[in-house]
MIMAR-71447 format. One record per residue (C-alpha): residue in one letter; y, z, x. Coordinates in steps of 0.001 Angstrom, whole numbers, m for minus. Each point is the difference from the previous one (the first is absolute). Layout:
<martis>
+--------+---------+---------+---------+
| residu |       Y |       Z |       X |
+--------+---------+---------+---------+
|      A |       Y |       Z |       X |
...
+--------+---------+---------+---------+
</martis>
This chain:
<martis>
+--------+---------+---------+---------+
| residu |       Y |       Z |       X |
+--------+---------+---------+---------+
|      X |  m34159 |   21110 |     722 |
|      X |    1240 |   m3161 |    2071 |
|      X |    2632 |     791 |    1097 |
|      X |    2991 |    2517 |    m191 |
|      X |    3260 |      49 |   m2414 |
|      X |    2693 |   m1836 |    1549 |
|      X |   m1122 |    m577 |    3750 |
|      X |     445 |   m3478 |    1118 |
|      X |   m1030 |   m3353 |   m1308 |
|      X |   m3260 |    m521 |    m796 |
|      X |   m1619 |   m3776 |     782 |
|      X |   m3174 |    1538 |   m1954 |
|      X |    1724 |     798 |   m3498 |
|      X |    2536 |   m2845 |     511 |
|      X |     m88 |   m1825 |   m3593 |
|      X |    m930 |   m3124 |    m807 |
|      X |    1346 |   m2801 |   m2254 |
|      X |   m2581 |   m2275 |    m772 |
|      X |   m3314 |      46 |   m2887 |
|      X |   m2835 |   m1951 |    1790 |
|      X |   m3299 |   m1822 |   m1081 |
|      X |   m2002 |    m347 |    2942 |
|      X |   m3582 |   m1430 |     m30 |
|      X |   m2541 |    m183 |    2039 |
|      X |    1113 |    2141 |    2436 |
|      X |   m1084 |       8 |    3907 |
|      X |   m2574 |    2416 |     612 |
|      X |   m1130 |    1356 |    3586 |
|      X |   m3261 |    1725 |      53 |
|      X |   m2957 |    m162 |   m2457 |
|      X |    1048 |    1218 |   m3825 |
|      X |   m2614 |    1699 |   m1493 |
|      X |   m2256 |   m2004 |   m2520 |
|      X |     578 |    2848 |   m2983 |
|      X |    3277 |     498 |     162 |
|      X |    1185 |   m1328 |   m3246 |
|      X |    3409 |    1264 |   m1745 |
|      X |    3785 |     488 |     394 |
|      X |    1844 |    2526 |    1750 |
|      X |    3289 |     606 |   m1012 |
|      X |    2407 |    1699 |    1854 |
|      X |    3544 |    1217 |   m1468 |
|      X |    3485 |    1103 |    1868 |
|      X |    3707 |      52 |    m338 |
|      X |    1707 |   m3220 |    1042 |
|      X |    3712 |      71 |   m1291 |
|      X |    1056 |   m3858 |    m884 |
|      X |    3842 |     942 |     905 |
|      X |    m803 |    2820 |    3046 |
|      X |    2682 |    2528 |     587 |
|      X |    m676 |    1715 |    2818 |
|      X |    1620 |    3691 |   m1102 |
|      X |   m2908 |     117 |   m2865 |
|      X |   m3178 |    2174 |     513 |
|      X |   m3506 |   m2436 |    1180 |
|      X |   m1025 |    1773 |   m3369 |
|      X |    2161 |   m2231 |   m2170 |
|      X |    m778 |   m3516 |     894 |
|      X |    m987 |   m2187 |   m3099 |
|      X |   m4080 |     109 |     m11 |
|      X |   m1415 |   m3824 |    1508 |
|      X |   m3970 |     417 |    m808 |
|      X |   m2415 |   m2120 |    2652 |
|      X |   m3314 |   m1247 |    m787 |
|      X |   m2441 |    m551 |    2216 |
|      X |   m3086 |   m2648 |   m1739 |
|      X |   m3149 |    m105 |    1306 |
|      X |   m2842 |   m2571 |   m1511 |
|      X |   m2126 |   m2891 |    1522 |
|      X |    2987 |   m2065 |     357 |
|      X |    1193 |    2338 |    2564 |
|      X |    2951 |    2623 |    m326 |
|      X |    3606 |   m1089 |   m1646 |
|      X |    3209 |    2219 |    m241 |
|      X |    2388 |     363 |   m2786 |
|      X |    2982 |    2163 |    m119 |
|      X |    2547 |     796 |   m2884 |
|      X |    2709 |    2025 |    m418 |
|      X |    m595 |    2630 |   m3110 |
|      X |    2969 |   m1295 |   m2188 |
|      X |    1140 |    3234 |   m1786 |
|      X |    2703 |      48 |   m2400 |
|      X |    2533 |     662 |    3604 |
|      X |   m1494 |   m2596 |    1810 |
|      X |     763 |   m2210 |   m2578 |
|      X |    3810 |     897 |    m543 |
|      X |     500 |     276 |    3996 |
|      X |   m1482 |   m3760 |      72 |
|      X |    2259 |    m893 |   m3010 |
|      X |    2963 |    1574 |    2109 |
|      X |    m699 |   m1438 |    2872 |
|      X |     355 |    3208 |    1796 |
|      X |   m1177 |    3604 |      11 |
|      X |     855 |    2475 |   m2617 |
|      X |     194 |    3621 |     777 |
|      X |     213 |    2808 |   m2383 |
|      X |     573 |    2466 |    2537 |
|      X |    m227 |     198 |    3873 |
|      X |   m2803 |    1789 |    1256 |
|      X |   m3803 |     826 |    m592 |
|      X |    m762 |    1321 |   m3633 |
|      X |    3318 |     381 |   m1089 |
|      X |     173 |     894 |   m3959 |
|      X |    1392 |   m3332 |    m735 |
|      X |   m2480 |   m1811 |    1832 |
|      X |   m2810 |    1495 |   m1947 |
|      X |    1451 |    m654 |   m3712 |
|      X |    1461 |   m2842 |   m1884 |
|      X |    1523 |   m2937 |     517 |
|      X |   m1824 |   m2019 |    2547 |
|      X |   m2158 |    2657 |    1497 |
|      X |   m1651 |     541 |   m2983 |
|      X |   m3521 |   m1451 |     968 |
|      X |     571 |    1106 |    3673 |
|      X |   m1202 |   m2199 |    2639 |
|      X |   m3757 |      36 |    m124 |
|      X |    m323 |    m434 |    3719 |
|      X |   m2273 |    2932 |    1234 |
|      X |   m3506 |    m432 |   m1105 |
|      X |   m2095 |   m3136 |   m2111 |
|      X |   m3502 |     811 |   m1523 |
|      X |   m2258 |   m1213 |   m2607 |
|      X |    m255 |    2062 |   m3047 |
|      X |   m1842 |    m989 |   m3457 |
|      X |      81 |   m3717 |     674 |
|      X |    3789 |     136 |    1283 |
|      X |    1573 |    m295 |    3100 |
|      X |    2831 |    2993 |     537 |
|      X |    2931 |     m43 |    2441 |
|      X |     960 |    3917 |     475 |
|      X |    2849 |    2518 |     830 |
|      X |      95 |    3538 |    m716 |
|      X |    3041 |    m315 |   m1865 |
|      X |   m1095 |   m2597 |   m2823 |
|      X |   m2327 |   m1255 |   m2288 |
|      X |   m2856 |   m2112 |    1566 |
|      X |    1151 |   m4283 |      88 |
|      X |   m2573 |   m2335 |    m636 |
|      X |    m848 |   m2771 |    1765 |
|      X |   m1557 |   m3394 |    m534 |
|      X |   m3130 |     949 |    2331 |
|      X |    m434 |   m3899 |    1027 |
|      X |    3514 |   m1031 |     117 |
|      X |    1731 |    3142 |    1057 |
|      X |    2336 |   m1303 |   m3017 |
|      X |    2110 |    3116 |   m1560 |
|      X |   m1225 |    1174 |   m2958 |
|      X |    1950 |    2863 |   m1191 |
|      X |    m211 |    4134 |    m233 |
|      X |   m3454 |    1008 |   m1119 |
|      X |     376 |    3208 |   m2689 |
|      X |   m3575 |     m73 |    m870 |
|      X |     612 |    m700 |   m3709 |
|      X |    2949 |    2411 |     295 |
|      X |   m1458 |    2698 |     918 |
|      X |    1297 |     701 |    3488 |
|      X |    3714 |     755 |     658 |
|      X |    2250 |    1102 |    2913 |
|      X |   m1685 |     218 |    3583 |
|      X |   m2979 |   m1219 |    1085 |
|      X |   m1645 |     744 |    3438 |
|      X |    m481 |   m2436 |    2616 |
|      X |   m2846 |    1333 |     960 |
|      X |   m2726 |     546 |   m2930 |
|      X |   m3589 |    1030 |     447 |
|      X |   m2695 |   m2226 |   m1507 |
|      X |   m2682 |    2087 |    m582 |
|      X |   m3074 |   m2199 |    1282 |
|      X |   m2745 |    1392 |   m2702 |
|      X |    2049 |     394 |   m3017 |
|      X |    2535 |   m2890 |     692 |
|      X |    3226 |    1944 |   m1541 |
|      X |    2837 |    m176 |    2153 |
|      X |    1706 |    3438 |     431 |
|      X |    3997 |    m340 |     795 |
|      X |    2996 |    2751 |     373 |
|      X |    3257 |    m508 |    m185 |
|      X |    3116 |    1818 |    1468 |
|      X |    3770 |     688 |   m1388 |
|      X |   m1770 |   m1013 |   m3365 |
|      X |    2993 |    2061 |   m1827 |
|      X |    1947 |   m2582 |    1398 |
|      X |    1883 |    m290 |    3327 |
|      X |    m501 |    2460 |    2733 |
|      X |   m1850 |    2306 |   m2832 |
|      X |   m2395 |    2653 |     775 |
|      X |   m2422 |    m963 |   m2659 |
|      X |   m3356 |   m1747 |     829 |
|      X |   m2859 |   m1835 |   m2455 |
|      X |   m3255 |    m522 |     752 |
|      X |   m2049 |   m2510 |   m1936 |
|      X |   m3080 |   m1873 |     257 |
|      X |    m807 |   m3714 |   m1823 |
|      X |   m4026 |   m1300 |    m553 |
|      X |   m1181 |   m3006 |    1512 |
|      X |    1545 |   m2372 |   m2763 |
|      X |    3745 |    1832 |     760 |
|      X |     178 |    2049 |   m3548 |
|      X |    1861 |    3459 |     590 |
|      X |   m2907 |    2831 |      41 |
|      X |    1630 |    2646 |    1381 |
|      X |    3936 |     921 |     953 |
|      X |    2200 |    3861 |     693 |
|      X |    2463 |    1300 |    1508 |
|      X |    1185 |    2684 |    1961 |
|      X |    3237 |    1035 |    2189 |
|      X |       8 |     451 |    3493 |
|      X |    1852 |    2610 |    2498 |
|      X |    2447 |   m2621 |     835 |
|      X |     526 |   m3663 |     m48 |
|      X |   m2259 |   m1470 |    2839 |
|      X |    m871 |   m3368 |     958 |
|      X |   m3703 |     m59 |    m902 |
|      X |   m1102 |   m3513 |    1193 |
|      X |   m3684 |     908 |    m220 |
|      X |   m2183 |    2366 |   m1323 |
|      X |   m3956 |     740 |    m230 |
|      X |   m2872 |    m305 |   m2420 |
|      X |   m3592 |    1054 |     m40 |
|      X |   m2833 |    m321 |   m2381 |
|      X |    1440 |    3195 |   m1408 |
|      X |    3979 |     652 |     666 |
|      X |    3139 |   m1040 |     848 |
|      X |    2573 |    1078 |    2513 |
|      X |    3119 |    m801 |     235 |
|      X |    1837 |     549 |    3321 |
|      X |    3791 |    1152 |    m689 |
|      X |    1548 |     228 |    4029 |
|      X |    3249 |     721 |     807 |
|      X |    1487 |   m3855 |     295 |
|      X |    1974 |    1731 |   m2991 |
|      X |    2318 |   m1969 |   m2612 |
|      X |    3150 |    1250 |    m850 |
|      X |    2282 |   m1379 |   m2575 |
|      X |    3352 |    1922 |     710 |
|      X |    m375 |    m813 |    3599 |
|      X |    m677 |   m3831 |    m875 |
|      X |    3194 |      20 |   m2563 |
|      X |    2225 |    1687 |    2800 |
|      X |    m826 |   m2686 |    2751 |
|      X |   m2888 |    2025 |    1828 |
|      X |   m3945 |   m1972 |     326 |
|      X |   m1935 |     313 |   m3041 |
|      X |   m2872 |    1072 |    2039 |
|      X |      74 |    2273 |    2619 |
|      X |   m2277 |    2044 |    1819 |
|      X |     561 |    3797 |   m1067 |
|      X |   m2925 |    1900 |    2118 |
|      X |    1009 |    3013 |   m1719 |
|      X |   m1553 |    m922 |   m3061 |
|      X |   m3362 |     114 |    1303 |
|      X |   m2949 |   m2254 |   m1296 |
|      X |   m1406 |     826 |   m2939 |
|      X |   m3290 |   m2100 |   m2194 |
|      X |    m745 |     m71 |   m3400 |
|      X |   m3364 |     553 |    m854 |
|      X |   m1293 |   m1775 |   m3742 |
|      X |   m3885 |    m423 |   m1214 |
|      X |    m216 |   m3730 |    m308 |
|      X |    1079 |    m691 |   m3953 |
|      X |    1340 |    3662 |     145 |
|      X |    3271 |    1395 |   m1704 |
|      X |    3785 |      22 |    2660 |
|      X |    m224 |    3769 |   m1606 |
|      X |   m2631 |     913 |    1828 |
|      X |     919 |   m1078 |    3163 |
|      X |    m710 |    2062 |    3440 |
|      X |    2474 |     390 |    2622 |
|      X |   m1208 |    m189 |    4011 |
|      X |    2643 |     908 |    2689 |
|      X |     496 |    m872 |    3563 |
|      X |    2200 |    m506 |    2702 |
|      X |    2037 |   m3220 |     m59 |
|      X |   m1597 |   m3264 |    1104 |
|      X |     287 |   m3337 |   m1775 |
|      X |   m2558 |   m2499 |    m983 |
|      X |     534 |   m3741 |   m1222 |
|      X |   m3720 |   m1175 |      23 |
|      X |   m3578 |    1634 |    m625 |
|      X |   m2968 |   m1514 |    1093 |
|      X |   m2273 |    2053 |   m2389 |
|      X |   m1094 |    3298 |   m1204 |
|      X |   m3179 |    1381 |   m2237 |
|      X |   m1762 |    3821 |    m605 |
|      X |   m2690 |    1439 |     915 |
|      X |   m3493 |    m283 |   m1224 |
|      X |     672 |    3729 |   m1543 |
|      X |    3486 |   m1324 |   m1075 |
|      X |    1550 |    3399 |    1658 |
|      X |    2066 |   m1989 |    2539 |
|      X |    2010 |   m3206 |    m303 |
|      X |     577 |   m1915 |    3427 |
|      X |    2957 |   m2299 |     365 |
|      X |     300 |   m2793 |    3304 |
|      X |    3661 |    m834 |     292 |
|      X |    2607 |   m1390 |    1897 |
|      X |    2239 |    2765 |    1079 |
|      X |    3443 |     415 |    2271 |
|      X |    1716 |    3240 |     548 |
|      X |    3191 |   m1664 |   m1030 |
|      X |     464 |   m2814 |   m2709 |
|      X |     740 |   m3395 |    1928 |
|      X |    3026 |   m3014 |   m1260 |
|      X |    1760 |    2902 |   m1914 |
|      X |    2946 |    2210 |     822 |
|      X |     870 |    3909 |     249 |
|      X |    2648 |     881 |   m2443 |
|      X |    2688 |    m315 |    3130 |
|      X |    m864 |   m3996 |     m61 |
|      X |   m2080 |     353 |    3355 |
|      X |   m3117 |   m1601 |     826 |
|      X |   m2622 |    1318 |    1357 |
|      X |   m2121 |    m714 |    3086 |
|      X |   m2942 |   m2426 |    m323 |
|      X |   m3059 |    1187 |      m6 |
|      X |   m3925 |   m1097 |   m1452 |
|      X |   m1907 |    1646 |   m2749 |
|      X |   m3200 |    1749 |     848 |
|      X |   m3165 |     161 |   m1883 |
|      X |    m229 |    2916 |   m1469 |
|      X |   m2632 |    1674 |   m2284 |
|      X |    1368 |    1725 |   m3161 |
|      X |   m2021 |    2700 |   m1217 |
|      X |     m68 |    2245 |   m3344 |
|      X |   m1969 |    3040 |   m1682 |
|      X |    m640 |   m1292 |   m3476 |
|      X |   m1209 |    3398 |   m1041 |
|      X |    1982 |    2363 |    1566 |
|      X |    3525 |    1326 |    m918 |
|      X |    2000 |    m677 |    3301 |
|      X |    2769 |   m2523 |     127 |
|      X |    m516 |    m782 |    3875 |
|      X |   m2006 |   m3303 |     759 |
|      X |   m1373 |    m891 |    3542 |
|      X |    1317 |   m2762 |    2423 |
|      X |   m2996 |   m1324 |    2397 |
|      X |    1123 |   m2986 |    2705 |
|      X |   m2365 |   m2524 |    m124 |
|      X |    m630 |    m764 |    3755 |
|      X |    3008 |   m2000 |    1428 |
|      X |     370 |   m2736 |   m2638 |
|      X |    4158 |   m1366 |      46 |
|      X |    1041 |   m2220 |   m1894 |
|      X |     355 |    m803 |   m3987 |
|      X |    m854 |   m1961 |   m2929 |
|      X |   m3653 |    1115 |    m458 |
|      X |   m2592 |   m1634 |   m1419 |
|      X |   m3838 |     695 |   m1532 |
|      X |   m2975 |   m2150 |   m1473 |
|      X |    1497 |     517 |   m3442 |
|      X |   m3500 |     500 |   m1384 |
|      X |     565 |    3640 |    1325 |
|      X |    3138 |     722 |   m1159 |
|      X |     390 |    3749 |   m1329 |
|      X |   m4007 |     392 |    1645 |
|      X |   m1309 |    1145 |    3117 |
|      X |     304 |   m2462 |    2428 |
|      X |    m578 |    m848 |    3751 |
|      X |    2197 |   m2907 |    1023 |
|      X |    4009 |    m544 |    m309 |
|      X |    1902 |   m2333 |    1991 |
|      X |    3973 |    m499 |     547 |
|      X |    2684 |   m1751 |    2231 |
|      X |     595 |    2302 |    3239 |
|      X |    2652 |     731 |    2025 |
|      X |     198 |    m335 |    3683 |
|      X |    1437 |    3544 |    1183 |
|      X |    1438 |     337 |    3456 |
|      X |    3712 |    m109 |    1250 |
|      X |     854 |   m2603 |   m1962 |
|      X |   m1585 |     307 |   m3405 |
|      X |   m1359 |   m3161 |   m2039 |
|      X |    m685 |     257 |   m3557 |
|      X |   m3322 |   m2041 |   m1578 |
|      X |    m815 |   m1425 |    3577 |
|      X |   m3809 |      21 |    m792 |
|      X |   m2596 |     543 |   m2505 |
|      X |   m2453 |    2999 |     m54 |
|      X |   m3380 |    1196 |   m1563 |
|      X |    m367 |    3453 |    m478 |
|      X |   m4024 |     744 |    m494 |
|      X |     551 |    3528 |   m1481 |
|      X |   m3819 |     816 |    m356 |
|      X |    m444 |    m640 |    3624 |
|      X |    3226 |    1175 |     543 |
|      X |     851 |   m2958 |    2531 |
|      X |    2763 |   m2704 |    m315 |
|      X |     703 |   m3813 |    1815 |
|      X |    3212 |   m1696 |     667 |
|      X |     982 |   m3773 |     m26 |
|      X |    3290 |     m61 |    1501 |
|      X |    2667 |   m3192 |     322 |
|      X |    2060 |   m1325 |    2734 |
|      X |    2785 |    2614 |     684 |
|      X |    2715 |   m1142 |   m3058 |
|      X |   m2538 |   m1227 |   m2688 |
|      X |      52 |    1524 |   m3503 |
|      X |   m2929 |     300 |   m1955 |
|      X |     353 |     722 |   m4348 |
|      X |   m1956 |    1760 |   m1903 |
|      X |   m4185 |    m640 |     550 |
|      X |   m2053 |    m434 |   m3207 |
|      X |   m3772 |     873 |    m143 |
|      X |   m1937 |   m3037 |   m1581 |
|      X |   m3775 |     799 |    m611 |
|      X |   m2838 |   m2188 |     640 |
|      X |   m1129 |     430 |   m3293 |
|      X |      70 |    2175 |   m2600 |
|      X |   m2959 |    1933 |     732 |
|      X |     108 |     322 |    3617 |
|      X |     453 |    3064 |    1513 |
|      X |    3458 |    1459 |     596 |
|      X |    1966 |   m1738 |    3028 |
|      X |   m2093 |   m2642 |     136 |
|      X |    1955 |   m3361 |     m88 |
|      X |    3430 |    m979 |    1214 |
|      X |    3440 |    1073 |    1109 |
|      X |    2882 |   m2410 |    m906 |
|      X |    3890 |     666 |    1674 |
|      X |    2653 |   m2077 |     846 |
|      X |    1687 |      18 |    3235 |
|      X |    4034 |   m1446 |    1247 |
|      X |    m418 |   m1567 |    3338 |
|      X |    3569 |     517 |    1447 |
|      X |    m586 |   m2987 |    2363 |
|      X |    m627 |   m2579 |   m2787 |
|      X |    2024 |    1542 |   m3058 |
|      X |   m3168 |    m494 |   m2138 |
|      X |   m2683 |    2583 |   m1329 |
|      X |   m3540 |    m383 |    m205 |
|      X |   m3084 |    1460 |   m2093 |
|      X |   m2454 |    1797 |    2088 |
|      X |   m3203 |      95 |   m1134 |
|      X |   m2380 |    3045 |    1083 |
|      X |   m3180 |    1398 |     m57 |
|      X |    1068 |    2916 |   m1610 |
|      X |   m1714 |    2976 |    2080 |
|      X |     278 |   m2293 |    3256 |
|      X |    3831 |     110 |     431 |
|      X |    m532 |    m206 |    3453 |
|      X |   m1676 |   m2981 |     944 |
|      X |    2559 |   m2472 |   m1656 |
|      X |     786 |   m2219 |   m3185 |
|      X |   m2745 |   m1795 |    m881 |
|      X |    2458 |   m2697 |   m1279 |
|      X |    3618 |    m368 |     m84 |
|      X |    2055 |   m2399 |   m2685 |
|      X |    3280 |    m909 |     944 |
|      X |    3084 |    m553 |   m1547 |
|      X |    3104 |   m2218 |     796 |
|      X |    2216 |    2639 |   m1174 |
|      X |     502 |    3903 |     193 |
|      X |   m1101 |    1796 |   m2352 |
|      X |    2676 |    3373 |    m411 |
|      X |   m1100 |    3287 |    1368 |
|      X |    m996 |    1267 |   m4022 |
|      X |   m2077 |    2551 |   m1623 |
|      X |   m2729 |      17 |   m2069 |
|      X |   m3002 |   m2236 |    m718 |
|      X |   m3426 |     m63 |   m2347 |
|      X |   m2757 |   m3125 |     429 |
|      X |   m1439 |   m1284 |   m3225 |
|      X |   m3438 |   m1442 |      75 |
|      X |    m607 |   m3682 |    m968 |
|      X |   m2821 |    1435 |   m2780 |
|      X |    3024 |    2594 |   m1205 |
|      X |    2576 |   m1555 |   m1894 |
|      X |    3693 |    1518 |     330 |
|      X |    1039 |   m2324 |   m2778 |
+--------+---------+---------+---------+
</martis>
């Protein structure tokens, strides 16, 4: 992740207070003729900052990025939840409780749509803000104006991921969701909704412990679900301790479920403690004996406490290869580094999610004596088994990249790499637009901005011929 719980201040994920509409932006560089859409880009940005509360918690502020033959324009809005609304009303913050995922900040009163401020995708012709602790918000996909939770018809309740799989040949979107018995609860549904965002499929099951699951993995076939040992403990939240802490002891364990299947029949897989907030992709076999799993791992979970309150070092996640025996009986999995790939939020051609696949890409870090988190932008060519490395001027911070194909039917990879970068030096950020397997030789065009766009999260780009509302 960016950067680590409580060190100093942060220019990067500095907030700001201002909703622009920006048109006809300067471009540097050549855009490419096809590239027709929005990319929308979502992260917290608190509207009355307190500096004691967790990055985690800031109100979401969702960015959109236009591109069409009038150029590219920029819109941003803050996701006006049912707290965002009463803080504005107030005229200051309102806090339930001090401290990240607190039982009062995850129930009633004014936390009881969340914050919406992690991830934004398009889902059966909506746009959807996203937090793991709260029902998907919808969002005027033009405008950015609030529209309000999104239930589909009712029939979702209690947590929803921030991080959902679309499944690129059937179109359902498959979601989990964590604490679902309510706060810092061991239970955990699984679900699935078809391409117009009716319920198919939901169950549930109980884990070990209480973890904080932030992602989990889907193929054409199953569904894992990662509980690590960022653990949740209620007493130790009511008593004054962190509601997460890192508890090694606990081990990781993953749930194993067929894709539709029942939380009764889940399978347990153990190993030794590691944490993971983002996967980059997973699928099985051809025989369907082994399920592979590319992830983001670090020996110790980053921005959260031990139960004694301290913090630990910094460090970089690794990509790592995840590996299980689907027909077996053990309850070991394997753990394969993928070369010397740093850094985190991953990224695939999401035609390929939960299929075999060649190309990922994420932000990297720079490692050395001094550490820097998402100072560049690599490709990882898994078939070839090679990857290539933009990197920025020694203080830059790059977000999140997002694959955007040529066209539908080209072959996986091929098209373009979109990330924005803080220059330090100007205060502003910039798109970057790539080749997308030829990191290394430079944007092909760069939009700029007047303004900084916060260090944030989570991203999707919608297509101009695909509707999000």
């Amino acid at each position: 992740m960016p950067t680590e719980a409580q060190s100093a201040p942060d220019l990067a994920l500095a907030p700001i207070d201002t909703e622009y509409d920006a048109r006809g932006l300067r471009v540097t560089g050549r855009l490419p003729q096809q590239l027709r859409g929005t990319l929308y880009r979502n992260g917290p940005n608190p509207q009355f900052p307190d500096p004691r509360e967790h990055w985690f918690l800031g109100d979401g502020m969702v960015h959109a990025f236009r591109f069409d033959d009038d150029g590219v324009s920029y819109r941003n809005r803050w996701v006006r939840t049912e707290r965002w609304r009463a803080e504005r009303q107030a005229g200051q913050r309102l806090s339930d409780a001090p401290g990240f995922g607190r039982p009062a900040q995850q129930a009633g009163g004014t936390a009881g749509q969340g914050k919406a401020n992690t991830h934004v995708l398009a889902h059966a012709g909506r746009l959807l803000a996203l937090e793991e602790a709260h029902l998907p918000f919808e969002l005027d996909a033009r405008a950015l104006e609030s529209v309000g939770p999104w239930n589909a018809g009712g029939a979702l309740q209690g947590p929803f991921t921030a991080h959902p799989k679309l499944d690129p040949e059937s179109g359902e979107l498959v979601f989990f969701g964590y604490a679902a018995d309510g706060p810092l609860s061991r239970a955990i549904v699984y679900g699935e909704l078809d391409a117009q965002g009716r319920l198919l499929h939901r169950t549930r099951f109980e884990a070990p412990y209480c973890s904080m699951a932030h992602d989990f993995v889907v193929t054409r076939s199953h569904v894992l679900v990662p509980v690590l040992p960022l653990q949740g403990d209620l007493d130790r939240a009511r008593s004054g301790g962190p509601a997460y802490a890192w508890r090694p002891e606990l081990g990781s364990h993953v749930a194993l479920l067929a894709r539709k299947g029942d939380g009764r029949d889940v399978r347990w897989f153990e190993g030794p403690p590691c944490y993971v907030f983002h996967v980059l992709n997973a699928w099985e076999d051809e025989a369907g004996r082994r399920l592979h799993a590319d992830v983001m791992r670090y020996d110790e979970a980053p921005l959260f406490p031990r139960p004694d309150g301290s913090l630990p070092a910094p460090a970089s996640a690794r990509l790592v290869r995840w590996s299980f025996d689907l027909e077996g009986d053990t309850r070991d999995f394997e753990q394969t580094p993928l070369g010397e790939v740093h850094g985190e939020f991953p990224r695939i051609d999401e035609r390929r999610a939960g299929l075999p696949y060649r190309h990922g890409w994420a932000c990297a870090d720079r490692l050395g004596a001094r550490r820097e988190a998402c100072a560049g932008l690599v490709h990882v060519d898994l078939r070839e088994r090679r990857q290539h490395t933009f990197w920025g001027v020694p203080g830059e911070r790059f977000s999140e990249p997002v694959f955007v194909a040529r066209a539908p039917d080209a072959p996986e990879g091929d098209g373009w790499l979109l990330a924005l970068v803080h220059r330090p030096p100007t205060h502003t950020s910039e798109l970057l637009v790539f080749e997308a397997t030829a990191l290394d030789r430079g944007p092909l065009a760069t939009v700029h901005l007047s303004h900084r766009v916060p260090a944030g999260f989570h991203g999707s780009w919608v297509g101009a011929s695909r509707r999000a509302s």
